[in-house]
N, C-alpha and C positions, 0 to 999 in steps of 0.2 A: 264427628265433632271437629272445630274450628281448629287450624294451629295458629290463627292470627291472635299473636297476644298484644298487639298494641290498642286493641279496643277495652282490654283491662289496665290501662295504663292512664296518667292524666294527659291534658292536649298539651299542656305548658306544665314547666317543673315547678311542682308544689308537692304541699306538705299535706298530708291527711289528718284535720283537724276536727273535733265534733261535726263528724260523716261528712263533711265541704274538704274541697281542695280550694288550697292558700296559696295564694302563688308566690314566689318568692323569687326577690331581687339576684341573687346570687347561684351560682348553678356549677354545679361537675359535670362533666365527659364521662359515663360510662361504656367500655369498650368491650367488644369481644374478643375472649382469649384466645382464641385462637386465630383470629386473624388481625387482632389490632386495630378493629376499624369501630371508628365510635356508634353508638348502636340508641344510643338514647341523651337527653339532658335531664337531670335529678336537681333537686332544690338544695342545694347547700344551706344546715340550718343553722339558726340564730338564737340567744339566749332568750329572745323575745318568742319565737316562734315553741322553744322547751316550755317557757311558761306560757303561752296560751294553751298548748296540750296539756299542761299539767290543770292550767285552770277548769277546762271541759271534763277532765277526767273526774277531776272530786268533786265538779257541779252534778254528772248522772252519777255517780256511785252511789248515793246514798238511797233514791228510787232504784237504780238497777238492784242493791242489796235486800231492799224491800221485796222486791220481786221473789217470788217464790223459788226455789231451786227446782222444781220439775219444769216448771217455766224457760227459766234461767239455760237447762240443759236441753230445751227445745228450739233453741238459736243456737247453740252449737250442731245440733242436726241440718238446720236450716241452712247453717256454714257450709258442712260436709259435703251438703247437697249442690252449692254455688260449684264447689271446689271439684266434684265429678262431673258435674256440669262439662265445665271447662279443663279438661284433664289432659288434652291435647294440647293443647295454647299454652300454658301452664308448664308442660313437659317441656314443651319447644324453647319457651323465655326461658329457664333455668337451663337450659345445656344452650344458650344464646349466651346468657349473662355471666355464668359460670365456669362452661366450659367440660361438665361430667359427660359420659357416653349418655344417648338419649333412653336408652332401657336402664340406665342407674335413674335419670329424672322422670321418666314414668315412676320406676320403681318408687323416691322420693314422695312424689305427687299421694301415691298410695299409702305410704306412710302416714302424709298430713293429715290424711283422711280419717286413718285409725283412731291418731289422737284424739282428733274432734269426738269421735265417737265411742271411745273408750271414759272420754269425761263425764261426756254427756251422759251415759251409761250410769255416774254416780249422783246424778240429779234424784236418785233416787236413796240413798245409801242414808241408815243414821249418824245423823250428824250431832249426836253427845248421847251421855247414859243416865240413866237414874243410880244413885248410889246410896248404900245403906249410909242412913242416920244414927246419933248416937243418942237422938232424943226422941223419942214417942213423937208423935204428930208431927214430924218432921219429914222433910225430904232435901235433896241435896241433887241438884244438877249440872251436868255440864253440858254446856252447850259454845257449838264451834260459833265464831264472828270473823270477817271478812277482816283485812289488815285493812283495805282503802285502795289507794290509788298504787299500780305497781310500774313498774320501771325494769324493761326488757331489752337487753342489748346482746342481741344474735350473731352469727359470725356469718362469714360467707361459703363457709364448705355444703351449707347443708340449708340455706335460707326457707324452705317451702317448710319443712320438716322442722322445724326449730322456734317458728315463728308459730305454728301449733303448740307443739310442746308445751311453749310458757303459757300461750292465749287461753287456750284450754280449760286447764287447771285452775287459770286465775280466774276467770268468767264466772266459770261454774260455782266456784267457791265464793261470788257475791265482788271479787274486786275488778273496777277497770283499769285499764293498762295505755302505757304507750309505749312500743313499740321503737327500738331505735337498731335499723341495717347497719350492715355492715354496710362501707364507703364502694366496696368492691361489689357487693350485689343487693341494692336498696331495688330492684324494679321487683323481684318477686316479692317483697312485704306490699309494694305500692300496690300489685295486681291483687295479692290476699285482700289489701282493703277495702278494695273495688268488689269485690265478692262478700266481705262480711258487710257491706251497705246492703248488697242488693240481696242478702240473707236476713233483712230488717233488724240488724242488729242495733240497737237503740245508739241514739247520736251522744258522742264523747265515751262511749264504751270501749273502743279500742282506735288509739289514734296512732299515727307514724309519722317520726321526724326524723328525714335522712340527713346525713352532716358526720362532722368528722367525731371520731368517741373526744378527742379534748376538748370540742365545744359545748356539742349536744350531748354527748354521755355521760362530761364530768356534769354539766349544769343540774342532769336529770339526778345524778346522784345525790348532789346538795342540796336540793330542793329541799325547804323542809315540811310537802306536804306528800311529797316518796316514804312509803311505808315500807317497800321490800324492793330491790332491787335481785334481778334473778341475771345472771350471766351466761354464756357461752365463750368460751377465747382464750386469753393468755394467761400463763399464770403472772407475766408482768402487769397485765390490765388489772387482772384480778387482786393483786394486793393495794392498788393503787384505789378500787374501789374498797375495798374492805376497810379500810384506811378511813377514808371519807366517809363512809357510812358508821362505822366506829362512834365516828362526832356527834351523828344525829342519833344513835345506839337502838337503830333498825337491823332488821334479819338482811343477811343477804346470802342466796344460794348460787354460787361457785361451781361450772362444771370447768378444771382448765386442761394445763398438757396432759400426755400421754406419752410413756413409753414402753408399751406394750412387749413384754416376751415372748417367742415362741418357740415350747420344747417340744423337743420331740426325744421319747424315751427309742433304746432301740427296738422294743418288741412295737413299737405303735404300726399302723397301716403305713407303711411308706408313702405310696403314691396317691392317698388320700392326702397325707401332710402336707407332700410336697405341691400338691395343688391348692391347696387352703392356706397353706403360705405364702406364695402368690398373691390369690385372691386377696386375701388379708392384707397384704401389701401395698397392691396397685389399684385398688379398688379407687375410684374419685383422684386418681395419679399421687393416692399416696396422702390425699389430703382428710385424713377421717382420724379423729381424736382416738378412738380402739384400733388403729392400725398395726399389722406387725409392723416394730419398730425394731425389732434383733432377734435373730431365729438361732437357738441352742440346738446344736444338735449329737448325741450319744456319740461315743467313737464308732462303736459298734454298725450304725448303720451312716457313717454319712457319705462314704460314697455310692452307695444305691441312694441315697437321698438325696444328693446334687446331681444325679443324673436326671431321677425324675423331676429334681426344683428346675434344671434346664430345658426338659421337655415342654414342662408346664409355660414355662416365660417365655419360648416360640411361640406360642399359640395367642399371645398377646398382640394384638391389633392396636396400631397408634395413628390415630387419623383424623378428620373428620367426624366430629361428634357426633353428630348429626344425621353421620351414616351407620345402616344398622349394622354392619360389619365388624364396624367400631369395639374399642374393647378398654380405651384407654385414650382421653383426650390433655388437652395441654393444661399447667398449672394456672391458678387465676391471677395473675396479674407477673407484670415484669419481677418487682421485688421478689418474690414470691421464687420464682424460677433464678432469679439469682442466689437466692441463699443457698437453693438446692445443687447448685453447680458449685457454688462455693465451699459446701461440706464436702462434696466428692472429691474436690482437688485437694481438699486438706483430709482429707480422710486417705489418698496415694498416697502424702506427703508423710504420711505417720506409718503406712508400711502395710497398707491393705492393695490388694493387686483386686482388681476387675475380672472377676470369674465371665461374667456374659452382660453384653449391653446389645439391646434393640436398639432403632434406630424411630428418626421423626421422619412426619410427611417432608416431603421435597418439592411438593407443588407451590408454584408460586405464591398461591394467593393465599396461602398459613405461613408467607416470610416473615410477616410480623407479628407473630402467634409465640406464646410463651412456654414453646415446646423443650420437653426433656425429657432423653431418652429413657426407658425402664433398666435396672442396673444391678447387678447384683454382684457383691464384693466378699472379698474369705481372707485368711491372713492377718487378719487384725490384732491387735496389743490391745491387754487390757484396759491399758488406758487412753483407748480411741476416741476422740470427740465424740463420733458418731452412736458410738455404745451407751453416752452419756446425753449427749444436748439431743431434744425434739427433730428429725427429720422433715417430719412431714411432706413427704417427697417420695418418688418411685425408684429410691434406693433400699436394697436389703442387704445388711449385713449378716454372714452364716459365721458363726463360731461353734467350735466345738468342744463336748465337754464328755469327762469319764464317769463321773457318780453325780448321784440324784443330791447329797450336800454340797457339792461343787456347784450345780446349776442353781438350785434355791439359794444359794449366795449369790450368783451372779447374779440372777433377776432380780432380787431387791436389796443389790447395792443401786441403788436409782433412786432418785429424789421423789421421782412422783410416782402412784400407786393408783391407775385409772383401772384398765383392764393387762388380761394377760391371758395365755392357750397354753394347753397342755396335751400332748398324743401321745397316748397308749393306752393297750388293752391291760392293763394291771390295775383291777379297780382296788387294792391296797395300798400302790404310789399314786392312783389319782388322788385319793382323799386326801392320803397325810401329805401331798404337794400342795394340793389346793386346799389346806390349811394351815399349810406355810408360807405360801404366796400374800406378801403384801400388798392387795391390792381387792379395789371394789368389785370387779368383777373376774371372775374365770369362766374361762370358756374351755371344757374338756371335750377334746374328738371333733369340734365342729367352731367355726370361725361367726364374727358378728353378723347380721345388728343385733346389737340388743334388745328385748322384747318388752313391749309399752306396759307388761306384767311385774316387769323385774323394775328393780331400783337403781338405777344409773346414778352410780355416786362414786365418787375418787377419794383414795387416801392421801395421805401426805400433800405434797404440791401439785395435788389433781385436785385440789377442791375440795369445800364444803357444802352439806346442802344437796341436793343433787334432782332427776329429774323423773319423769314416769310412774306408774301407777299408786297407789293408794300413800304410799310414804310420798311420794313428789306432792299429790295433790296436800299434804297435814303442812307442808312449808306454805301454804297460800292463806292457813288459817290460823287464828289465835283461838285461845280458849276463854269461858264465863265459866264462872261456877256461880249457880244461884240455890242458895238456904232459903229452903219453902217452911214457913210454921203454919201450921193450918189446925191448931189448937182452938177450940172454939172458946 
């Protein structure tokens, strides 16, 4: 299979509108992280350009909803198929655009895949119930309906993977969408769209407007022919939408920060934890909403625990993404790598010392690459920035704790409640920890992704609403209830 992915891409920067590309006057630089050097031109959009996508989209919904759901989730396989297709190309643009090691964007690529086909899956599923009556010759039904037209705004950590997610769900469940990238990696929604055309997916079903979230994103939200807006991102984006959608008093499903805990009791597997902490860590350079964000560790065990946490963070390869060696490539974009440099010096400042830092490539041509180092810091006050505000960076912070009420306080003195980990073999503090843990998901003994099975949803300021299997797909649909008299 091909790795050239600019034949999924358009010739001139445009906007993917009812299946046509629109070319547009206005255009961004998209650059590769790790070397800085611009790699594509994207359509900068317009409010004009939000409502013509808005318009194609509630032009086909009302045929695309007609269309049967076995149907419906027979272009989603269609999709699946485009998308294995081109799994190479695909791999290659995403750790181009992005910046992840190229076996995290296979990996990805495989994920999208899932989704497609886990929905698709429910093309078949009842879709409402017959319910007793209180009146003889009666019946009473519910039956699921399509919200309309949806409004999808993805982030850049995970674009292949995410831009399924919401498309999915909403398809299948009878609504069309449009699609709005992140500024930092709009080419893999461009190349998806290029693949759901030639997976015959009917025109204005799924359209994509790249542009900045205050043009195109706020536009899409106000709209007032947006029936649900589904997010990815900040939890500043995310109020700022909730807010706006408030007005029009639509659904909207919120997945936002994270900052995930990671304990470790002392009886748990040491140099399991200590590897999966890591992993958890650095995975995507730190860029992944379930990321460890602050590792607890038992008095008991934590210098065998930092020995192996240091074993483990040698073995971390920072390079070339691209190479299969690879283990760990640069943050997407400058901003981005700034903050991350900018927590760590204020996180010295505050009285945390540097236990081990890897280093970045030195080769010329990653000088202007948005590289930083993997880092791991101990010594912290409890009142660390870092303990507190979203990292999202390949820094770990290790603190240590004496009792299991000690640590479940610290972990959910935190604003937001996405995911969190927990190691050891004591299945009596697994439970009653992870039924103390504030937060949408736990992961005992074993580190993310999360499973397209499970419910991806945050508490507190991680969001509402949330994403993957049978509960993700009920947010794409409203209910009827219809009273049958069939009294002669």
């Amino acid at each position: 299979m091909s790795t050239d992915f600019k034949k999924l891409l358009p010739e001139t920067a445009a906007q993917f509108i009812n299946n046509t590309w629109v070319a547009s006057k206005n255009t961004d630089d998209i650059k590769n992280p790790a070397t800085g050097e611009t790699i594509a031109e994207v359509a900068a959009g317009t409010t004009a350009d939000t409502d013509n996508a808005i318009a194609a989209a509630k032009a086909a919904q009302i045929k695309w909803a007609a269309t049967p759901q076995p149907q419906r989730a027979n272009y989603l396989y269609a999709f699946a198929q485009q998308i294995e297709k081109h799994k190479n190309a695909l791999a290659t643009l995403l750790t181009t655009e992005q910046g992840k090691p190229l076996a995290e964007s296979e990996g990805e690529v495989d994920t999208a895949i899932l989704m497609l086909r886990y929905y698709a899956g429910l093309g078949w599923k009842r879709t409402g119930h017959v319910l007793a009556s209180n009146y003889p010759n009666h019946q009473a039904i519910t039956k699921e309906a399509p919200l309309g037209v949806v409004a999808a705004i993805i982030p850049w950590n995970f674009p292949l993977a995410i831009f399924t997610r919401k498309t999915a769900p909403a398809l299948v469940a009878g609504n069309t969408i449009i699609v709005k990238p992140s500024e930092n990696t709009p080419l893999c929604s461009l190349a998806l769209a290029t693949l759901s055309k030639a997976a015959g997916i009917p025109d204005g079903v799924i359209n994509v407007i790249c542009g900045e979230g205050s043009k195109v994103g706020d536009a899409l939200v106000k709209h007032p022919d947006v029936q649900l807006v589904t997010m990815t991102g900040s939890t500043r984006a995310g109020k700022i939408i909730a807010k706006n959608a408030a007005e029009k008093v639509i659904p909207v499903s919120l997945e936002l920060g994270g900052k995930a805990p990671f304990i470790v009791l002392a009886d748990a597997d040491i140099e399991k934890a200590a590897q999966d902490a890591i992993d958890a860590r650095m995975a995507n350079c730190g860029q992944v909403c379930i990321c460890n964000e602050r590792t607890y560790v038992q008095r008991e065990a934590y210098e065998p625990f930092m020995r192996a946490l240091k074993k483990a963070a040698e073995a971390i390869v920072v390079g070339d993404p691209l190479a299969k060696k690879t283990t760990m490539g640069p943050k997407v974009s400058p901003a981005e790598k700034e903050h991350v440099e900018e927590l760590l010096a204020k996180t010295q400042q505050e009285g945390g010392k540097i236990f081990w830092q890897g280093s970045i490539p030195s080769d010329e041509k990653f000088k202007g690459g948005n590289w930083v180092a993997p880092t791991i810091v101990t010594d912290l006050p409890a009142t660390a920035t870092i303990l507190k505000e979203e990292a999202f960076g390949p820094i770990l912070p290790v603190v240590v704790f004496d009792t299991i009420d000690e640590v479940v306080g610290l972990a959910n003195d935190c604003e937001y409640g996405l995911s969190s980990y927990l190691y050891t073999r004591d299945l009596i503090a697994a439970m009653q920890i992870s039924d103390a843990l504030e937060y949408g998901e736990v992961y005992i003994n074993r580190y993310g992704p999360e499973e397209i099975n499970g419910f991806h949803a945050g508490w507190k300021l991680s969001g509402i609403g949330g994403d993957d299997s049978e509960h993700g797909y009920q947010i794409y649909v409203k209910q009827k209830t219809v009273y049958l008299n069939y009294q002669s």
